[in-house]
N, C-alpha and C positions, 0 to 999 in steps of 0.2 A: 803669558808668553808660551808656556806648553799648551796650551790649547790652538792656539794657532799653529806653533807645529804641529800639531798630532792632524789637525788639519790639511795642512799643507802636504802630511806623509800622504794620509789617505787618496787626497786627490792628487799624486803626481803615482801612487796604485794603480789609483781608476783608469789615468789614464793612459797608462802601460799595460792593462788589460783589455782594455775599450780598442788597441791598435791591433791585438794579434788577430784577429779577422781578416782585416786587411794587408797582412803580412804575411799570412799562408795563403793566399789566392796567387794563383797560376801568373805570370806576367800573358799580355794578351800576344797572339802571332801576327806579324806583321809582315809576312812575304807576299809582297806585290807581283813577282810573278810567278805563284802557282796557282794565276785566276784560272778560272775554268771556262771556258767560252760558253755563250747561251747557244742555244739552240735554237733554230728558227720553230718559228709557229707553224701548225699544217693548217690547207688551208680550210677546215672544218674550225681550229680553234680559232683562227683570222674573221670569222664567218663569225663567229659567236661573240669572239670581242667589239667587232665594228657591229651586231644589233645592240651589245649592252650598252654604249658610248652612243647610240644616235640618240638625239630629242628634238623631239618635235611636241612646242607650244601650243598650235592648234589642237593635238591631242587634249593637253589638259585644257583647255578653253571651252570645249564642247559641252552644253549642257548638259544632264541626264537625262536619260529617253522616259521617265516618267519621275511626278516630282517625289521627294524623298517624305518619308513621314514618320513620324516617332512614333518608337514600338510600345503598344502598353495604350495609345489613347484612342477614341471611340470616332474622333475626327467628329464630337460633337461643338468642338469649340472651348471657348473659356466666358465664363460671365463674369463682365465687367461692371462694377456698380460704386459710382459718386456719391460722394454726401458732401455738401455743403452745409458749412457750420455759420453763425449768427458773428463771430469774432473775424471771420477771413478768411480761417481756416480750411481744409479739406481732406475726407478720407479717399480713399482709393481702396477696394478690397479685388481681387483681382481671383475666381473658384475657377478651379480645373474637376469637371466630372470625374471619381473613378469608377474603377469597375469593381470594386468591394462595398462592403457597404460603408467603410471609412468615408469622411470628407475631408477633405483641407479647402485652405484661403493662405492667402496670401494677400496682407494689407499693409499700406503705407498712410502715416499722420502727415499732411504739408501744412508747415504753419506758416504766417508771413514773416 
C-alpha cells in the first residue's frame, strides 16, 4: 500500500512540474484590428512572380540536344555472355569495361 502511494506522490510531482512550462509562456495577442495592410507589389516584383508561376509542359517534353551518357565509361559497351546448362538452367554474366585495370561482372543463375 505505501508503494503505490509513494507512487502516486511521485507522479502527481511530475506532473506539476511537467505543466510550469506551459504556464509561464506569454498568452498569445489576438487584436484583429491592428492588421497591417500589405502593400502592393511593384511592377518589377509582379514581373518576377508571374515568370516564376508560368509552366509550360512543352518545355519539359523536349528532348536533349544530344543524347546523355554516363561519366566514367568508354562507350565501349557491355559484354553479354549465356550459358546454357544440361538441367534447364541458365547463366547470364553481364562485364562492363573499366578503365582501371580492375574487372567486374555482374551475373544472374535462372533455374526453372
Amino acid at each position: 500500500m505505501r508503494t503505490s502511494a509513494y507512487c502516486a506522490l511521485w507522479m502527481a510531482g511530475a506532473l506539476a512540474l511537467a505543466a510550469l512550462p506551459a504556464l509561464a509562456q506569454e498568452p498569445a495577442q489576438t487584436d484583429n484590428g491592428a492588421l497591417v495592410p500589405e502593400t502592393p507589389l511593384t511592377p518589377e516584383e509582379s514581373t518576377i512572380l508571374g515568370n516564376a508561376l508560368v509552366f509550360d509542359p512543352v518545355a519539359l517534353a523536349t528532348p536533349p540536344k544530344k543524347p546523355l551518357r554516363i561519366p566514367g565509361t568508354s562507350g565501349t559497351g557491355y559484354d553479354v555472355t549465356r550459358t546454357e546448362r544440361l538441367d534447364g538452367s541458365s547463366t547470364i554474366v553481364v562485364k562492363q569495361p573499366l578503365q582501371t585495370e580492375w574487372s567486374n561482372s555482374v551475373g544472374a543463375e535462372l533455374g526453372p
